[in-house]
C-alpha positions as CSV (number, residue, x, y, z in Angstrom):
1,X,26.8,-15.0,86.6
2,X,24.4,-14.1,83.9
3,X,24.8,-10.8,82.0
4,X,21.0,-9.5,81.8
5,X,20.2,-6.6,79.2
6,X,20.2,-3.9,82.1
7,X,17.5,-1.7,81.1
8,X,15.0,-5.2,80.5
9,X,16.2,-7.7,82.0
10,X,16.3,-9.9,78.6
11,X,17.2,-13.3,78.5
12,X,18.0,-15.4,75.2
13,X,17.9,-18.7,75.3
14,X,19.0,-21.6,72.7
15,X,17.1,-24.8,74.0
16,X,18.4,-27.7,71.1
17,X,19.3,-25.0,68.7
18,X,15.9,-23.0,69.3
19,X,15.6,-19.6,70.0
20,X,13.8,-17.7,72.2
21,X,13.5,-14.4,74.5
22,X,12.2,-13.8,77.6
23,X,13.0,-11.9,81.0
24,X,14.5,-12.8,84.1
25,X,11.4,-12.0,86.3
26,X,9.3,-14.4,83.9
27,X,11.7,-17.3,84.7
28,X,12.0,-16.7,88.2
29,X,8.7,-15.6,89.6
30,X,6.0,-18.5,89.4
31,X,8.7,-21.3,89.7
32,X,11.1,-19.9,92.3
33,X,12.5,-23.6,93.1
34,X,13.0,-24.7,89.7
35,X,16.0,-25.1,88.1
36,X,15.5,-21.9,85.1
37,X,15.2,-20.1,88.3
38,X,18.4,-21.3,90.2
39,X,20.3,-20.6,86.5
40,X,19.7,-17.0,86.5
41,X,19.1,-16.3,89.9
42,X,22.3,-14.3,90.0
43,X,24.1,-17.1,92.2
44,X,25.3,-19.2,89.4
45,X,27.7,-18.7,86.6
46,X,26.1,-19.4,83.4
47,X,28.1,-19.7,80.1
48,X,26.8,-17.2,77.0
49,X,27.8,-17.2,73.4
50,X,30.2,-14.4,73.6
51,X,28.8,-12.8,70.1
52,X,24.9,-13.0,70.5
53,X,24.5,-13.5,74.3
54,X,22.7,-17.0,73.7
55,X,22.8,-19.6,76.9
56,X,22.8,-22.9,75.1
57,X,21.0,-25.8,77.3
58,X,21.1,-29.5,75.3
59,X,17.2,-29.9,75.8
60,X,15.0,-30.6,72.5
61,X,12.9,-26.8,72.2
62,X,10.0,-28.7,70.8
63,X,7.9,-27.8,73.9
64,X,9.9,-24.8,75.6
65,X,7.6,-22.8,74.1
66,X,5.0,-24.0,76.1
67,X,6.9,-23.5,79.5
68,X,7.8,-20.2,78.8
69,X,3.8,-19.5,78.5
70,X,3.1,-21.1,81.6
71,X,5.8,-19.5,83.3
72,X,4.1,-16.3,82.1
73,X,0.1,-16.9,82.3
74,X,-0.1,-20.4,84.0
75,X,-1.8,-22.2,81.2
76,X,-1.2,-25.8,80.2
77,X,-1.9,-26.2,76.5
78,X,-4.3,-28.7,75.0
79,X,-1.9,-31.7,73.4
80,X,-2.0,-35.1,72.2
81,X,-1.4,-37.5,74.9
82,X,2.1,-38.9,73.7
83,X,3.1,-34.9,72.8
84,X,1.9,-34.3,77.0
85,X,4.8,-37.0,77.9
86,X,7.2,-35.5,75.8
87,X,5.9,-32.1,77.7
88,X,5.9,-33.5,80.9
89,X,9.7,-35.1,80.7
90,X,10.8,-31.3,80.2
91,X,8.9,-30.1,83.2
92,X,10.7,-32.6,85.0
93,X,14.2,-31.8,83.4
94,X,13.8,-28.4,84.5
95,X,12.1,-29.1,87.9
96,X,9.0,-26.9,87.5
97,X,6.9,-29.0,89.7
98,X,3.8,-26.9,89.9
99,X,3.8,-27.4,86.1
100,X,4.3,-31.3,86.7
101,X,1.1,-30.7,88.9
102,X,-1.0,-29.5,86.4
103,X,-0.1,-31.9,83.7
104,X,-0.8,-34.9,86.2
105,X,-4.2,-33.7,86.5
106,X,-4.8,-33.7,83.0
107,X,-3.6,-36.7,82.3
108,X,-5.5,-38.1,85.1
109,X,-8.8,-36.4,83.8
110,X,-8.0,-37.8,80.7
111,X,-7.5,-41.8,81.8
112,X,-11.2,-41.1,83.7
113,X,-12.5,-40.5,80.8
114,X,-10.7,-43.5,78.7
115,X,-12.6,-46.6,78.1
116,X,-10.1,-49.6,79.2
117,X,-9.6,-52.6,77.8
118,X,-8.9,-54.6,80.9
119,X,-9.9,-57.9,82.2
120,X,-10.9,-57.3,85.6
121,X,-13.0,-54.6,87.3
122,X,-12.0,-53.3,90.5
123,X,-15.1,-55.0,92.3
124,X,-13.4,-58.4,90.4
125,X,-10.3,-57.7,92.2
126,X,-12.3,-57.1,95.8
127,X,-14.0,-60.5,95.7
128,X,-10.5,-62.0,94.6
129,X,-8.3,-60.9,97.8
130,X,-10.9,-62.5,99.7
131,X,-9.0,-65.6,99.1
132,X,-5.6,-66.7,100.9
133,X,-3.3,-66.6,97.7
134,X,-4.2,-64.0,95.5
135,X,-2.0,-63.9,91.8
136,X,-3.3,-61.4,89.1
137,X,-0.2,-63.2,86.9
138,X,0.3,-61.8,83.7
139,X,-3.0,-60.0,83.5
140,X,-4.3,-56.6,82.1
141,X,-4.9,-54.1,85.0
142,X,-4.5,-50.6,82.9
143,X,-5.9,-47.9,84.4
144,X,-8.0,-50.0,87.3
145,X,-8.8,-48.0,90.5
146,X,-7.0,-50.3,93.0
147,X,-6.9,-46.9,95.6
148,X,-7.3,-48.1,99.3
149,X,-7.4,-52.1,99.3
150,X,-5.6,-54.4,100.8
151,X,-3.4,-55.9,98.8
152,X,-0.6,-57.6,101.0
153,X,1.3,-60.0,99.6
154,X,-0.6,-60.2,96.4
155,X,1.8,-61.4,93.1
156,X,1.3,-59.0,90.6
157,X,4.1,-60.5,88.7
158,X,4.0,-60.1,84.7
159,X,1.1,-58.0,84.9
160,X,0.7,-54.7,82.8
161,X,-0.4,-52.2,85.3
162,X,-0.6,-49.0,82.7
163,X,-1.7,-46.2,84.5
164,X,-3.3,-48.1,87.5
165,X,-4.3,-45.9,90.8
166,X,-2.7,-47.4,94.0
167,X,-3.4,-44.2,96.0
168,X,-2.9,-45.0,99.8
169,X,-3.3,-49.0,98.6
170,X,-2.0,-51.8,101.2
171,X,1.3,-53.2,99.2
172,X,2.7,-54.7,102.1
173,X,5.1,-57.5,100.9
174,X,3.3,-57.4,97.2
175,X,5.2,-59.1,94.6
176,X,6.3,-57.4,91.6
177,X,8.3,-59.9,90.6
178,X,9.3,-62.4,87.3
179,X,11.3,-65.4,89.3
180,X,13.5,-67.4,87.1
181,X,15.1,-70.8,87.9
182,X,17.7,-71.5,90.0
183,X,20.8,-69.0,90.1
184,X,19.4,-67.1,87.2
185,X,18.5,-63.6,88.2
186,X,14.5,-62.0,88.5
187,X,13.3,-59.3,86.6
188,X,10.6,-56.9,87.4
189,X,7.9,-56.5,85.2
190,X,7.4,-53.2,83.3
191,X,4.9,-50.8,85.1
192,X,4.1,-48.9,81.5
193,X,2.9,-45.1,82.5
194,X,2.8,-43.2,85.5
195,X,1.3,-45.6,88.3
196,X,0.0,-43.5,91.2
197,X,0.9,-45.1,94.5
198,X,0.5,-41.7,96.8
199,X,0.6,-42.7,100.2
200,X,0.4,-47.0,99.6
201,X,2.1,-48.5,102.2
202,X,4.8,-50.8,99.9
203,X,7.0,-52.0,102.7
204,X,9.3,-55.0,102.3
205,X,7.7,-54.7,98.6
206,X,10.4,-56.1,95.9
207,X,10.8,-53.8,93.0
208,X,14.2,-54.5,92.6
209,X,14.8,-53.6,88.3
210,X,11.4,-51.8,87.7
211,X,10.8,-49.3,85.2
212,X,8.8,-46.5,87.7
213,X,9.9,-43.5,85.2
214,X,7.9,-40.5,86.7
215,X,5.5,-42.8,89.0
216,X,4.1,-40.7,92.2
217,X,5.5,-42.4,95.2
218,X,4.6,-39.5,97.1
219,X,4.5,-40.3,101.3
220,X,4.1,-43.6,100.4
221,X,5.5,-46.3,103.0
222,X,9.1,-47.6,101.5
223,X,10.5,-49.5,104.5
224,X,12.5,-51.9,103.7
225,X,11.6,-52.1,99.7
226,X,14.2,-53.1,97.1
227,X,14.6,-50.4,94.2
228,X,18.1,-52.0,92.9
229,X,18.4,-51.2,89.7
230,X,15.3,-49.6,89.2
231,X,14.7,-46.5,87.0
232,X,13.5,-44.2,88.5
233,X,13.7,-41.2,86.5
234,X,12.1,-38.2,87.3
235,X,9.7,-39.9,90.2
236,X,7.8,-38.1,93.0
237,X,9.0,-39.3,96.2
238,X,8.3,-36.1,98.3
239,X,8.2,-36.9,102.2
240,X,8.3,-41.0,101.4
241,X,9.8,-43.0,103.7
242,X,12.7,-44.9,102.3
243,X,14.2,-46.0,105.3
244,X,16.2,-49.3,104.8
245,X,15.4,-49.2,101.1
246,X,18.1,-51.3,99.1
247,X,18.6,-48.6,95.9
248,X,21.7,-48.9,94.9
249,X,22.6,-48.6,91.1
250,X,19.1,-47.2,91.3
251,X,18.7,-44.3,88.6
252,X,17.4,-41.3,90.5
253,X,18.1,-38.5,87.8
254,X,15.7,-35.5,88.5
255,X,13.7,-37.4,91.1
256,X,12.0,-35.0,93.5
257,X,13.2,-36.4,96.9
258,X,12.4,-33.2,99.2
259,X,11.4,-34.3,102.7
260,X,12.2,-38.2,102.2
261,X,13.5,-40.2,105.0
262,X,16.7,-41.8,104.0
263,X,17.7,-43.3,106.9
264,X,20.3,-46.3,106.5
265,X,19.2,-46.1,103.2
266,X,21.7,-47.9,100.1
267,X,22.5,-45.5,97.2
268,X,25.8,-46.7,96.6
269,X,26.3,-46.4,92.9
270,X,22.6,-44.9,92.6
271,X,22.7,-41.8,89.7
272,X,21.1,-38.7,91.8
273,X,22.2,-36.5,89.1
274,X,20.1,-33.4,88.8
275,X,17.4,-35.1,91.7
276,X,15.8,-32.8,94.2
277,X,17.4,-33.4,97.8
278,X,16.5,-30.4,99.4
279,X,15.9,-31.0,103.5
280,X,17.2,-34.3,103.1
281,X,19.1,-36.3,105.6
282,X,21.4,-38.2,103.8
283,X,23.8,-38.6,106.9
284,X,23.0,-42.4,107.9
285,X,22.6,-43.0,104.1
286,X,25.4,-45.1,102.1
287,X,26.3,-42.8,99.1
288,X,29.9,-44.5,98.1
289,X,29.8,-44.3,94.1
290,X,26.8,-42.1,94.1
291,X,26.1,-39.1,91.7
292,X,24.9,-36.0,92.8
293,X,26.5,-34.1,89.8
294,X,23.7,-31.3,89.6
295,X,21.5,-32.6,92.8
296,X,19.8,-30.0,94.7
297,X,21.4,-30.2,97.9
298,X,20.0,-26.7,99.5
299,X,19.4,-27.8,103.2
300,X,20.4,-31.2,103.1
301,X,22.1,-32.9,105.8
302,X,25.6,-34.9,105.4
């Protein structure tokens, strides 16, 4: 258990050999679920230097400067966009999801107001999956609006899909795919950025490989979908429905799983270290191999 300064509550921190002070209310209060807050919540033993009183966590402190102020005043600071994915990685290490929130937004605000360098429009892609066969091969999508079409069974295979918007999309069977010759393994393609697919009904989709670091899966449709081997760091699958979902040697570290339906779901061998489980039915799941080392498990079932 953490020794607090009695009469203030003070906290010292080392974050990667930076220093800083701050009080136990400040890291509890606006982020009561996130991981700071579980730390000195006064359930869990947390190791100090024994001279100074410092707790040591191996984070780089570049940005924990930044969390500290919007644990304190709620404020997002104005960055550079690669300094806001440094910025956002350490929200997600230390699961302070209405911080992930904000910084979504701004990002979002920001790709609105980007001028892309792509080689279709979104009413292109309407007049193309008017046709049977529809293959967007090795093309440029970054940052297209592709929220709300149907897109069954369209092969996006080697395409660069950089901050594209599938929002409640119809990815039924789509093909994410590189297929190589005969008993030579596929690869997925690398979805650069974080693609939005809130809500997009991806069943039976193969994504088996796929870089979807931080990508918003939120209550989207996952029946059925192949994740093995995918990285999926840090993700936001809140309330999606993985039922079925092949995801084993999947890496899951700090992915927000709350609500999701894991039923008969593979995660043999899948990392889950530090993910977000909480009200999570993992009994009907296959977890041999599986790390959980650090997972979240408040309310989950087993």
């Amino acid at each position: 258990m953490y020794a607090a300064d009695s009469s203030s509550s003070l906290v010292r921190l080392n974050i990667g050999g930076k220093k800083f002070c701050t009080t136990i209310d400040t890291l509890t209060q606006r982020e009561p679920d996130s991981m700071l807050a579980a730390m000195f919540s006064g359930r869990h033993t947390v190791c100090q230097d024994s001279k100074k009183g410092y707790v040591f966590v191996d984070r780089d402190g570049k940005h924990f400067r930044h969390i500290l102020n919007w644990l304190r005043d709620g404020v997002v600071p104005t960055l550079k966009d690669s300094e806001y994915s440094e910025f956002l990685r350490e929200a997600e290490y230390y699961q302070l999801l209405g911080l992930i929130d904000e910084i979504s937004d701004v990002l979002k605000n920001r790709k609105e107001n980007e001028e892309l360098d792509t080689e279709l429009t979104r009413t292109d892609i309407i007049k193309c999956i008017q046709s049977e066969k529809v293959r967007f091969r090795g093309l440029n999508l970054s940052g297209l609006d592709l929220s709300k079409l149907d897109l069954s069974f369209v092969d996006f295979s080697y395409a660069c899909l950089k901050n594209v918007f599938f929002s409640r999309a119809n990815l039924l069977c789509a093909k994410f795919k590189k297929m190589w010759m005969l008993r030579v393994p596929f690869f997925i393609m690398h979805l650069c950025g974080r693609c939005e697919f809130t809500g997009a009904n991806l069943r039976g989709a193969l994504l088996a490989g796929a870089s979807l670091e931080s990508a918003n899966l939120q209550d989207a449709c996952l029946i059925d979908c192949s994740f093995c081997g995918a990285d999926l760091r840090y993700a936001h699958l809140q309330t999606a429905d993985l039922t079925n979902a092949n995801l084993e040697g999947a890496n899951l570290e700090g992915a927000n799983l709350k609500g999701a339906k894991l039923s008969k779901a593979n995660l043999r061998g899948a990392n889950l270290q530090r993910a977000y489980l909480r009200q999570v039915n993992l009994r009907d799941a296959s977890l041999e191999g599986a790390k959980l080392y650090g997972a979240n498990l408040v309310g989950t079932i087993r």
